[in-house]
Backbone as a printed PyTorch tensor [residue, N CA C, xyz], in Angstrom:
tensor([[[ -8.4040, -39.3880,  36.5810],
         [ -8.2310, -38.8920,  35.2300],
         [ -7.2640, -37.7060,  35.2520]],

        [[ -6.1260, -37.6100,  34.5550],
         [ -4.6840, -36.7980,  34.3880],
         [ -5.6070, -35.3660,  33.3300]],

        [[ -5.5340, -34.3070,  33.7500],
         [ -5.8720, -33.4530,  33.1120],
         [ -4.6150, -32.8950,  31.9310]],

        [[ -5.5800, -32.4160,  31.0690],
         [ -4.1080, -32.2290,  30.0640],
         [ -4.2430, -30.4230,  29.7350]],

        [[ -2.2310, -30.4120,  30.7360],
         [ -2.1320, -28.7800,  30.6230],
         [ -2.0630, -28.2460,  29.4860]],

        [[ -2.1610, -28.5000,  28.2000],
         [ -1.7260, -28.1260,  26.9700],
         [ -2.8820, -26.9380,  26.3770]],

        [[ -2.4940, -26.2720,  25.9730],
         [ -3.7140, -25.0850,  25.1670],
         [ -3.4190, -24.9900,  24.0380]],

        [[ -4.1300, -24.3000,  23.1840],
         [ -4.2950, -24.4490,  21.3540],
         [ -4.3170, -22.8040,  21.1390]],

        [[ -3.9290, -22.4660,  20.2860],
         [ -3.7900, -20.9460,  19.6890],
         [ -3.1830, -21.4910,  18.1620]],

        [[ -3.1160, -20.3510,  17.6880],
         [ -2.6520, -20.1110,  16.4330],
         [ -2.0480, -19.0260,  15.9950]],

        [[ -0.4200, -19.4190,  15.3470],
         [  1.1460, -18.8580,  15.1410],
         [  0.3600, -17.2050,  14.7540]],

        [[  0.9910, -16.4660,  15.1220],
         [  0.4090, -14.9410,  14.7130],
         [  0.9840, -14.4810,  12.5640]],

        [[  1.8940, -15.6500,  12.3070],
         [  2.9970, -15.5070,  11.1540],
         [  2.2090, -16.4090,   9.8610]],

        [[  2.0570, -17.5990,  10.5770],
         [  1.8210, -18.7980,   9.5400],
         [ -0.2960, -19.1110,   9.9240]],

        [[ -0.2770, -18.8860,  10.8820],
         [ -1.8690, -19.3530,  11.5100],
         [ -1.5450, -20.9780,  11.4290]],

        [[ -0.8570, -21.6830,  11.9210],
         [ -0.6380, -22.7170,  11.9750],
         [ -0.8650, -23.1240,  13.4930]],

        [[ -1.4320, -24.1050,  13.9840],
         [ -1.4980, -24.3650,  15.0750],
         [ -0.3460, -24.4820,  16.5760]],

        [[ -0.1350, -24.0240,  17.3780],
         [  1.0260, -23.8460,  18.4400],
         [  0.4630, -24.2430,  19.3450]],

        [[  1.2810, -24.8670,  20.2210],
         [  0.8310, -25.6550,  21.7070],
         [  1.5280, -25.1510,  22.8140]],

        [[  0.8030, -24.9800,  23.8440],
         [  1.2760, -24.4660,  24.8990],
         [  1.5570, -25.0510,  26.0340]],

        [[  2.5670, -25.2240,  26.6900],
         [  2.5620, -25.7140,  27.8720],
         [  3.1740, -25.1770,  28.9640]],

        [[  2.6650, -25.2310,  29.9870],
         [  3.2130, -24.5500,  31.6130],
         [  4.9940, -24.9520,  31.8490]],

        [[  5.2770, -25.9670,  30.8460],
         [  6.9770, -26.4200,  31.3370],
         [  7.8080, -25.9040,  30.1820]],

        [[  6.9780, -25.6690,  28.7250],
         [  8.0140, -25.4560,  27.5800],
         [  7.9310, -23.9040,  26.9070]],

        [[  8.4080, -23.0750,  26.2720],
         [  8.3400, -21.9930,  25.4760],
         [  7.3700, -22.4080,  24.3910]],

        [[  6.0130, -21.5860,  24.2400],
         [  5.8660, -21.4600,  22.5220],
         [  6.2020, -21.0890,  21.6650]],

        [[  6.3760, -21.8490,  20.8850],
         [  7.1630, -22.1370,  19.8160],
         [  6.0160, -22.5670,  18.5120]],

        [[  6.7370, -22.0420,  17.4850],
         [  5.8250, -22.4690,  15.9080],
         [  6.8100, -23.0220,  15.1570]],

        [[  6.8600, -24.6350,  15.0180],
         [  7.6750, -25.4080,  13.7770],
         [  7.8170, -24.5650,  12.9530]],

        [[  6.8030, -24.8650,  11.6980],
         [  6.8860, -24.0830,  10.3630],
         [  7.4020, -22.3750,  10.6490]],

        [[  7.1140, -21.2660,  11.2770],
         [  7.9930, -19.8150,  11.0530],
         [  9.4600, -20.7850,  11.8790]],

        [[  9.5040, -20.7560,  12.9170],
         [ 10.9760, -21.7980,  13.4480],
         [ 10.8730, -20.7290,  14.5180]],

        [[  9.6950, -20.1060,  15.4590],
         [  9.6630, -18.7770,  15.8430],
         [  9.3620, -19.2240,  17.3310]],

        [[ 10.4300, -18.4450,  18.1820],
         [  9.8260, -19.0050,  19.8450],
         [  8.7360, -17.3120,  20.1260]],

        [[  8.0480, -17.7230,  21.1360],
         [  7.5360, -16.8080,  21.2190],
         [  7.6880, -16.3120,  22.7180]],

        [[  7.6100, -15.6700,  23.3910],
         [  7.5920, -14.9730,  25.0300],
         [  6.4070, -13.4070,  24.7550]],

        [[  6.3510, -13.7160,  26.1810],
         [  5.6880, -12.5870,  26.8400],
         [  5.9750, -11.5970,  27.9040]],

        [[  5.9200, -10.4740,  27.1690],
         [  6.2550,  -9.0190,  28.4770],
         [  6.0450,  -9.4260,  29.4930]],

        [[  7.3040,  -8.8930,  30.1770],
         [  7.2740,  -8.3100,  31.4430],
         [  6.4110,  -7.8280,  31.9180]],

        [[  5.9860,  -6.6810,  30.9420],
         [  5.3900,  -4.9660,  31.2720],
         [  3.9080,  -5.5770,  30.8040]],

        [[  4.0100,  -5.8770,  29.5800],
         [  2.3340,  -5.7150,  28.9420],
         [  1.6030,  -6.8420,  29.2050]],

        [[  2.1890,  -7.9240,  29.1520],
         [  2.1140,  -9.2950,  28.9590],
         [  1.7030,  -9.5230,  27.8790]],

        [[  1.7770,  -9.0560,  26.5400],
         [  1.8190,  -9.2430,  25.1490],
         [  2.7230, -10.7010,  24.5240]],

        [[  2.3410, -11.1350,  23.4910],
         [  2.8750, -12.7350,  23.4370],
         [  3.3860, -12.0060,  21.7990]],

        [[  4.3510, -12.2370,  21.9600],
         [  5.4250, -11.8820,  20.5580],
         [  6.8260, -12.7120,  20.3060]],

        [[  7.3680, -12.4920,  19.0550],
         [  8.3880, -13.1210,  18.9120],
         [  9.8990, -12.8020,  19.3430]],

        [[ 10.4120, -14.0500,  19.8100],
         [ 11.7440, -13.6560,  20.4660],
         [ 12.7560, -12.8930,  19.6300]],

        [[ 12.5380, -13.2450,  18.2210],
         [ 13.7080, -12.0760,  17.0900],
         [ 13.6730, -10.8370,  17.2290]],

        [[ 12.4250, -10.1940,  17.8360],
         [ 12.3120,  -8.7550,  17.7150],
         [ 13.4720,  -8.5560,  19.3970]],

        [[ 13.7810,  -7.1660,  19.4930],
         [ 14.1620,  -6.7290,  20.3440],
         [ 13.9630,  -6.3650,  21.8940]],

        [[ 12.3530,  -5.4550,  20.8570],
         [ 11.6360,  -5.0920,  22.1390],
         [ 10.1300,  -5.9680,  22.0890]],

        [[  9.1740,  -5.4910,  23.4360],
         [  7.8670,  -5.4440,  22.6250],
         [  7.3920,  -4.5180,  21.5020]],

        [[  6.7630,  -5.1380,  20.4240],
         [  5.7960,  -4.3790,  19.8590],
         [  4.7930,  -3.7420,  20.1750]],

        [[  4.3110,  -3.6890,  21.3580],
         [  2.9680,  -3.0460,  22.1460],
         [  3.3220,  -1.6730,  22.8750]],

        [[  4.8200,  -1.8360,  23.4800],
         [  4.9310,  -0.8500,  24.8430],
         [  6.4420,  -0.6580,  24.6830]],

        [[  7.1080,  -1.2170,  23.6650],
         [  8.5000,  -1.0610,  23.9490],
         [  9.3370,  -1.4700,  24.9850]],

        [[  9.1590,  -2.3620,  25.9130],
         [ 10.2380,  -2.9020,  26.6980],
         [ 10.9500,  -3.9690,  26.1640]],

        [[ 12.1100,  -3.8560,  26.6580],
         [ 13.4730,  -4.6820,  25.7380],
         [ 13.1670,  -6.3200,  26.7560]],

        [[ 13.7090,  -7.4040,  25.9700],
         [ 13.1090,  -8.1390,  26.6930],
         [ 14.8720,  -9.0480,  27.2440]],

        [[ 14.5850,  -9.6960,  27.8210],
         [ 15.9510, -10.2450,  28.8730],
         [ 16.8500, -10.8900,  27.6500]]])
């Protein structure tokens, strides 16, 4: 039986459901929003902003 890497959360913008996977970026269809995580904090935010919102590090 193939285990399935995928996890469930919900968009921080829309609360719409987002899927996660170990090979792709999360991402939310409806905002059109990728999301990443610090370096520093490991905080999960959106790629439009600059820095983090938590700690301020600029992200790559």
């Amino acid at each position: 039986m193939k285990k399935d890497k995928t996890q469930k959360c919900g968009c921080g913008f829309c609360e719409d459901e987002l899927k996660m996977s170990c090979f792709e970026p999360v991402f939310c269809s409806p905002c059109e929003v990728e999301f990443i995580k610090c370096a520093k904090c490991e905080q999960s935010y959106s790629s439009k902003l600059e820095k983090c919102p938590k700690c301020g590090e600029k992200h790559a």
